[in-house]
Phi, psi and omega in degrees: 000114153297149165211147159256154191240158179201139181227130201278339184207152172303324206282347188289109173292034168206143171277104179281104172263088181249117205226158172301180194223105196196162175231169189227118197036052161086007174248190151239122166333160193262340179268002158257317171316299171327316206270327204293322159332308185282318180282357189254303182297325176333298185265024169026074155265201170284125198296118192302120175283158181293322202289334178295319228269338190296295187318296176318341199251346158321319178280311174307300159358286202293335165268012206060028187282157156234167183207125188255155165198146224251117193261154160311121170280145178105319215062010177252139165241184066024119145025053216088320153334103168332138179267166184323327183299339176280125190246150179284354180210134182240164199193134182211154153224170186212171179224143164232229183224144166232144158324073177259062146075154180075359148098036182248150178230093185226148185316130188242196225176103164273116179249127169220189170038063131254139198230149114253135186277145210299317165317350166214055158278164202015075178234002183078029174280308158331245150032306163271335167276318175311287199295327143314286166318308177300313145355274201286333185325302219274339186268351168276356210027056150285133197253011189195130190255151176227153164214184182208136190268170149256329205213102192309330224248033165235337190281337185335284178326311177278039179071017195246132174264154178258098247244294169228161166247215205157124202246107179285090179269179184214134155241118166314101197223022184290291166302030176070183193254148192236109182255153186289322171258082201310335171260028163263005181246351179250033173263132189090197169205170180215111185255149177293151161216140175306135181340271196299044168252296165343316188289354186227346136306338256227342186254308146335299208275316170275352192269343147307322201277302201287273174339329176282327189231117190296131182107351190234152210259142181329148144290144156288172201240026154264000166332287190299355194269303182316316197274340163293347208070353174298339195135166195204160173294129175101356186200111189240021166283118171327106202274157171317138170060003166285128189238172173211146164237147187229143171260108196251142179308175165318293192302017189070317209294124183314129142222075183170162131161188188208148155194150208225153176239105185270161192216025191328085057250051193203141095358066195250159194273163169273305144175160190228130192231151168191130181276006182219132158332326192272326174306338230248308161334278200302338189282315188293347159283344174299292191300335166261009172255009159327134156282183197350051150239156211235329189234137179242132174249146178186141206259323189282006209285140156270195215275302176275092185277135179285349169289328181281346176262349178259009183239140165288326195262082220278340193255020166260356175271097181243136176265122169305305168217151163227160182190148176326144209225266212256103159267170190225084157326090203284117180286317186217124171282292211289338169293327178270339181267311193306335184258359153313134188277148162225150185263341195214180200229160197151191163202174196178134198242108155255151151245146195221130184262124160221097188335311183268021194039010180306314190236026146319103144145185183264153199228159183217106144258117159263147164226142193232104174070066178043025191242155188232125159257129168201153194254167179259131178241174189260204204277330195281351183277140177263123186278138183284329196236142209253107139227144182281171190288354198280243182347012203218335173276318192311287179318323205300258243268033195033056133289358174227161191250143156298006193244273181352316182256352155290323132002273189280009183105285198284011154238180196224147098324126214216335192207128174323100171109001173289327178303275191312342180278337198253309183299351168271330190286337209245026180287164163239184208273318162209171176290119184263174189216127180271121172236023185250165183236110135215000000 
């Protein structure tokens, strides 16, 4: 196994360490176990057995993940202490795809299992592992870095927006579900299958859904175990009582499925995947002809659901919560905005502020026949619009407006009509949506 080491200033008392996530004649290295230790205690999971930690690195493999991690310099702990081998901060990446429109898929930079342990906090260890990373992402020519937060109020600073958002609803199934059109819901058919059939479906099934739906970002390839009920990081034990239904098309053909864990009187979804509207319809019927449920819960709904409009009774249809989903970071602007779908044609002069320069500086975006072009310009263009890179990942997939963070503070208008001129070029295609968690 290779690693690379990097120690960003003599005065940082810690060794930055990035290595594949891989196993070696069938074991896992004592330097991956350790760090999967340091991700468990992070995320107050379970301390990871070598036979679990195997399984997960079977599954990382298939992504190419690496995983950094930030060590004690010197090597001395304490006593009693986790020894040096144990690292105080953890960090991983992987690269998938995001949907931006136009039938483009373009390539992302996932960072996920960042931990710092509480005893070497606000010491600039984030902060030198990000920044490191991000680095080599943007010299890899990635043009957009992604997360899923756990905690809303630390990536901002490091330029990451909050991209889409994700609806936790409850549906009202004491009578079934009633649709104002009943036969938009009744095409196909849909049969109970064992979870795990789902686990083999699942990859097939979502690069349809991913292709389909603007906004939503590549699977990890443990994906399928989570969405089976099959296993998960901290329980790689098949959990208890998880079903599943599948939705088959005319043609006989699988383009759906669901799985769910009932609670009686309630239901929560597990995950739903459906390549067709009439699919995504006919699974929630399914789901509402359950005896003694009372409720369907589901954590994943998006923000424009086709559900809510498509049940007659609108006020059993409740969102429980919503809360930030996918942020995104932009690394190379003139790469991300060109490969971005646009609806409508202009140009429009930013300045984009980025603490760490990745994305510093004024832009030209033109778009012509539904391409988006940008020039870098120099000090003499008066940029129309102010913004930082953090508020310029928020905008990319418009889930949010520029007349919104103008609102809010957080863009500046420097030439009359430029807000509204930038919210035209920047409509989307749709409300996006993230259906991935990592």
């Amino acid at each position: 196994m290779t690693y690379e080491r990097s120690t960003p200033a003599p005065a940082f008392p810690y060794e930055l360490r990035t290595f594949p996530v891989e196993a070696v004649d069938g074991k896992v290295p004592e330097q991956i176990l350790a760090w999967t230790q340091a991700v468990s205690l992070g995320f107050y999971g379970n301390a990871t057995s070598p036979e679990d930690a195997l399984k997960y690195v079977q599954h990382e493999v298939v992504d190419h993940r690496m995983a950094m991690g930030a060590y004690i310099a010197g090597g001395q702990t304490p006593a009693g202490a986790w020894g040096p081998e144990y690292p105080v901060a953890t960090y991983a990446y992987h690269r998938k795809d995001l949907n931006v429109g136009g039938g483009t898929l373009m390539p992302v930079h996932q960072i996920t299992a960042v931990t710092v342990r509480p005893s070497h906090r606000r010491r600039g260890i984030l902060r030198a592992m990000i920044t490191a990373d991000l680095d080599r992402a943007k010299a890899e020519g990635l043009a957009i870095a992604a997360l899923t937060a756990s905690e809303a109020t630390i990536y901002g600073r490091f330029g990451f927006g909050v991209a889409t958002h994700a609806c936790e609803i409850e549906l009202d199934t004491r009578n079934g579900i009633a649709f104002h059109n009943p036969s938009a819901a009744a095409t196909g058919v849909v049969e109970v299958a064992d979870a795990t059939v789902v686990r083999d479906l699942h990859n097939g099934l979502f690069a349809r859904v991913h292709n389909a739906s603007y906004g939503s970002i590549g699977r990890h390839d443990m994906y399928r175990l989570v969405a089976s009920g099959q296993g998960n990081y901290g329980a790689m034990e098949p959990a208890p009582n998880v079903r599943a239904a599948l939705h088959y098309d005319e043609s006989g053909e699988v383009d759906g499925y669901v799985t769910y864990k009932p609670a009686a009187p309630a239901v929560e979804i597990i995950d739903l995947l459906a390549a067709t509207d009439s699919a995504y319809l006919a699974l929630w019927s399914y789901l509402g002809s359950l005896d003694l449920i009372q409720s369907v819960k589901w954590k994943m709904a998006p923000v424009a659901d086709p559900l809510e409009w498509a049940v007659a009774a609108k006020r059993g249809y409740k969102r429980t919560d919503s809360e930030d989903h996918l942020w995104l970071r932009i690394l190379d602007v003139p790469a991300a905005l060109s490969a971005r779908e646009y609806l409508a044609d202009g140009s429009v002069v930013i300045s984009v502020k980025d603490a760490l320069g990745h994305a510093d500086g004024v832009f030209r975006l033109t778009v012509e026949g539904g391409t988006g072009s940008v020039e870098r310009c120099d000090d003499s263009v008066a940029a129309e619009l102010a913004m930082g890179v953090s508020e310029l990942s928020s905008l990319y997939l418009g889930g949010v407006t520029a007349r919104t963070l103008h609102a809010a503070g957080r863009v500046t208008e420097e030439a009359p009509g430029a807000v509204a001129r930038f919210d035209r070029l920047f409509t989307p295609p749709a409300v996006p949506h993230s259906m991935t968690n990592f």
